[in-house]
Structure formats: structure tokens, C-alpha cells
C-alpha positions as CSV (number, residue, x, y, z in Angstrom):
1,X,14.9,-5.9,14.3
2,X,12.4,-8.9,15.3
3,X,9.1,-8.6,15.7
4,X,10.0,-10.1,19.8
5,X,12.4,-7.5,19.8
6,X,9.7,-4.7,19.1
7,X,6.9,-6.5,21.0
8,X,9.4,-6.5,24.5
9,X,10.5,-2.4,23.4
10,X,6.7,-2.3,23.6
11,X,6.3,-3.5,26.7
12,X,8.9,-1.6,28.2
13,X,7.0,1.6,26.9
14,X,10.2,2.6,24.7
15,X,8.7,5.3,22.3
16,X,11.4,4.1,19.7
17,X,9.3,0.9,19.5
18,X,7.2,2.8,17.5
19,X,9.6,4.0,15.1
20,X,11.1,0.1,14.8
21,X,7.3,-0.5,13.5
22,X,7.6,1.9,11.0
23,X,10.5,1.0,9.7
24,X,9.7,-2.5,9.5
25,X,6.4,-2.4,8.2
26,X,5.6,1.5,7.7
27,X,5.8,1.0,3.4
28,X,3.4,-2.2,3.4
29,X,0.9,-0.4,5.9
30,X,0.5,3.0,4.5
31,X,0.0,0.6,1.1
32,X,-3.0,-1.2,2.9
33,X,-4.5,1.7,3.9
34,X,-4.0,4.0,1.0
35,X,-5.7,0.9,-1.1
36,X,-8.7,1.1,1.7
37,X,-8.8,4.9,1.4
38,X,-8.1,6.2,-2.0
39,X,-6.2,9.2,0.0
40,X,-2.3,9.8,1.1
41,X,-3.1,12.1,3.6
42,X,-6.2,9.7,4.8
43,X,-3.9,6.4,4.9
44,X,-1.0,8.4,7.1
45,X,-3.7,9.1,9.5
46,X,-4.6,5.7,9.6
47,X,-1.6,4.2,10.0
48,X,-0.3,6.6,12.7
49,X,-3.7,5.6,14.7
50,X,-3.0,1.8,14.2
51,X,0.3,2.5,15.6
52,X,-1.2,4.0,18.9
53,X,-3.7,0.9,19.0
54,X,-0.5,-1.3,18.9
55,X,1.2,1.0,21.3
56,X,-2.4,0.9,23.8
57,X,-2.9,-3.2,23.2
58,X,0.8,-4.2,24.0
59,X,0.9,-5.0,27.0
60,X,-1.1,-7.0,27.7
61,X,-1.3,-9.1,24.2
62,X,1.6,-10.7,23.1
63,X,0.7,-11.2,19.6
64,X,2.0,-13.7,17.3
65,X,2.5,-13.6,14.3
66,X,3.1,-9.5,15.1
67,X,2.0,-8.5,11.4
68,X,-0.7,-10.0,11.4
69,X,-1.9,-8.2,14.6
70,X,-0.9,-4.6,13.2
71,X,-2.4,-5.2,9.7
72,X,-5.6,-6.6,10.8
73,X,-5.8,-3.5,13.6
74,X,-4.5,-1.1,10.2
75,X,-7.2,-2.8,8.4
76,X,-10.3,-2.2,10.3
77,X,-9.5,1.7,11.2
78,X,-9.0,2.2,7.6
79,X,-12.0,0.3,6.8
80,X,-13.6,2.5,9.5
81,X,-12.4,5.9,7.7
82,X,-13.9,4.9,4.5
83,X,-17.5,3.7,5.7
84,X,-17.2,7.5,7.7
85,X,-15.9,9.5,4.5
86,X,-17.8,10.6,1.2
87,X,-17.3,7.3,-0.8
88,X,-19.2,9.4,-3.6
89,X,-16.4,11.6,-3.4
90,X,-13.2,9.4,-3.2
91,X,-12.9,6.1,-5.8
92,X,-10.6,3.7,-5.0
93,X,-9.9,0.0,-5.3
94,X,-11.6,-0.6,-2.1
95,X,-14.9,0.5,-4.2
96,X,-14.1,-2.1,-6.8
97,X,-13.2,-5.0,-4.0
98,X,-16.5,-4.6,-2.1
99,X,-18.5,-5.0,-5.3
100,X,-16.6,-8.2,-6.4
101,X,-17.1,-9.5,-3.1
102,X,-20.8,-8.3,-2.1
103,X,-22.0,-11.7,-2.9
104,X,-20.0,-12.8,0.1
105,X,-21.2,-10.1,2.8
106,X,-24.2,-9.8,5.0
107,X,-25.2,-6.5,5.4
108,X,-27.6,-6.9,8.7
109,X,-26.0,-6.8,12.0
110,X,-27.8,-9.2,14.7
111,X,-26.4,-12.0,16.8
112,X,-27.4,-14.3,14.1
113,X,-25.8,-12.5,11.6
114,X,-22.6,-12.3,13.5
115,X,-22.0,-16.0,14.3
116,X,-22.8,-16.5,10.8
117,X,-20.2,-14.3,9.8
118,X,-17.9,-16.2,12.1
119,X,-18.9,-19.7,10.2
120,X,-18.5,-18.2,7.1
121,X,-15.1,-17.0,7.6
122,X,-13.9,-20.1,9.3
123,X,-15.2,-22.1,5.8
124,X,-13.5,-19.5,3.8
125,X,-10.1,-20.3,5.6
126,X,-10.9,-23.9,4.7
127,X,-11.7,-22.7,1.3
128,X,-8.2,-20.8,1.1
129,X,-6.5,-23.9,2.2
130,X,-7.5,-25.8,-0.6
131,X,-5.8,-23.5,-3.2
132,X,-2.4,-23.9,-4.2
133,X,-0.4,-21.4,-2.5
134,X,0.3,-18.9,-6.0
135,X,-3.3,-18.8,-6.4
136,X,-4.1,-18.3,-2.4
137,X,-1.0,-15.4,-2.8
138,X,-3.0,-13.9,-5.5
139,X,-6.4,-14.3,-3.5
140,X,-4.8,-12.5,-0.2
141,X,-2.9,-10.0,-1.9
142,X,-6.5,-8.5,-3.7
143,X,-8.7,-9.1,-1.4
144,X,-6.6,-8.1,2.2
145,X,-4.1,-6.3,1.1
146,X,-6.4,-4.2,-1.5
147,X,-3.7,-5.0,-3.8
148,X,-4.9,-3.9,-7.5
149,X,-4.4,-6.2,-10.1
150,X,-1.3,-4.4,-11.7
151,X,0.3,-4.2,-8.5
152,X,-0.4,-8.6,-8.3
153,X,0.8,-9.0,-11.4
154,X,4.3,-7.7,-10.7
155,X,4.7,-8.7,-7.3
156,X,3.8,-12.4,-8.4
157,X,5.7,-11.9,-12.0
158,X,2.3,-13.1,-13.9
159,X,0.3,-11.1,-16.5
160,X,-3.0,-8.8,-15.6
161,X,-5.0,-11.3,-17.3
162,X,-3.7,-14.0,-15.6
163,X,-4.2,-12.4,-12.1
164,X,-8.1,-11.5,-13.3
165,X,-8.7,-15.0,-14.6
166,X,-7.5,-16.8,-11.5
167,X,-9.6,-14.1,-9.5
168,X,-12.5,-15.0,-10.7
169,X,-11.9,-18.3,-11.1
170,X,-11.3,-18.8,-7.1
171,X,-14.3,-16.7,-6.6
172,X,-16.1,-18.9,-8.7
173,X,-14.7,-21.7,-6.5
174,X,-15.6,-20.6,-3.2
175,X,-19.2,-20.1,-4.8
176,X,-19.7,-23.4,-5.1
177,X,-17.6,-24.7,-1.8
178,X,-19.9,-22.6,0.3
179,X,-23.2,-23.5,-1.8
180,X,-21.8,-27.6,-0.9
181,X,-21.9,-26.3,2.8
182,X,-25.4,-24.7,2.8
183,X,-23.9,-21.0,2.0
184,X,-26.0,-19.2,-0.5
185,X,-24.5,-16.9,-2.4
């Protein structure tokens, strides 16, 4: 089914809509979530509330592309859910992502601070579009889909070490892009 085809059962208030998500993209978003929560039960929950986002937002968005729209919605609940539960308690790869990419994050929240953030991400999609599209794959996959470096490596059919060295290697790059742009990291 297409993602128009899903986006007009949505706005016709079919409850199978829901159920065309799922099978669609139910495996890749309990697998962004899980990554974000380090629990099954936890990432089921967050999926099944993303899905009743989509279901509340459509109408009246029309988004395009439609993935995009449900993983960034997926994304920030399960982001939510692990600022809210016992991080103490529950390691997980999103643990291990924050620390590599603290460098890169404000922590104060003020007006400032938030058009900052909203220069900052549109010089790190500049950034991105400098890489060549393996290495950008290999960016996106760990650091928006909470993908862990085993899980890169087969997807892209390149070594561990290789997915690790082109990791920091692009993190070493966008150091010194954002530096060139008055970012200091």
C-alpha cells in the first residue's frame, strides 16, 4: 500500500489505516524505539502512541515524505519515555549515542538557545550533504535510527571497524565544518 493510500484511509477516519501503518513500517519503528528505550515492552508503548499522533495530526497535515513524519513523531515520544524513565536503571544504545554526540547538544533551554539549535541543525544538514551517500547512510542509520554499530555493519555489508572509523571520522568532520562556521564544539 502507498503511503497516499494510507494518508487518504487517514483522512477518511478508516481504523484499518492504522493497521496499513503497521504493516508498512511497524518492524522499522518498534526498532527505533526499542534503540531509544533499551525496553520491548517500553518501545510497543511508544510506537502504538506515535500511531495515535499520526491518527490525531492527519487531517489536517498531509505529510510528505509520510516516513519521515511518523519516525520523527516515533522519535521524539521515545526520546520523551527515556528522559522520564530510570536511565540508571535501563542501558541502551541511546546511552552510548548521547555521549558521542554531547559535544554537539546544548543543554539550556531559552529563545537563544532554541534558534541556535535551529542554525545548528540547518548547518548540520549542509554538513550531511557533503558526505558521500555510504558514509551519510552510515551517519543516519547511528545517529537517527539508534542503529548499533553491528546492526550498520550488516545492513551496509561493511565491517564493525569500518562503520566505527567512518563514525568518528565524520564526527571529526563536522567538528571542524561547524568550528569554520563560528560553532564551538
Amino acid at each position: 500500500m502507498s503511503d497516499q493510500e494510507i494518508i487518504d484511509m487517514l483522512f477518511e477516519r478508516l481504523e484499518t489505516s492504522l493497521t496499513a501503518i503497521d504493516t508498512k513500517y511497524g518492524k522499522s519503528c518498534r526498532t527505533i524505539a526499542y534503540n531509544i528505550v533499551g525496553n520491548e515492552q517500553d518501545a510497543e508503548e511508544c510506537v502504538n502512541d506515535a500511531y495515535l499522533a499520526v491518527w490525531n495530526s492527519i487531517p489536517p497535515e498531509k505529510p510528505n515524505p509520510f516516513a519521515a513524519f511518523l519516525f520523527k513523531i516515533l522519535r521524539n515520544i521515545a526520546m520523551k519515555k527515556h528522559r522520564t524513565s530510570q536511565t540508571q536503571k535501563r542501558k541502551c544504545v541511546f546511552e552510548e549515542l548521547l555521549a558521542e554526540m554531547e559535544p554537539f547538544l546544548e543543554s539550556e533551554e531559552t529563545v537563544e538557545s532554541q534558534i541556535e539549535k535551529r542554525e545548528l541543525a540547518r548547518m548540520i544538514e549542509e554538513f550531511l550533504d557533503t558526505l558521500s551517500p555510504e558514509n551519510r547512510a552510515v551517519f543516519m542509520r547511528r545517529y537517527w535510527f539508534s542503529e548499533s554499530y553491528a546492526e550498520i555493519s550488516r545492513a551496509m555489508g561493511i565491517s564493525e571497524n569500518s562503520v566505527s572509523t567512518r563514525l568518528m571520522r565524520t564526527r571529526e568532520k563536522m567538528r571542524k565544518y561547524l568550528n569554520e562556521r563560528g560553532v564551538l564544539v
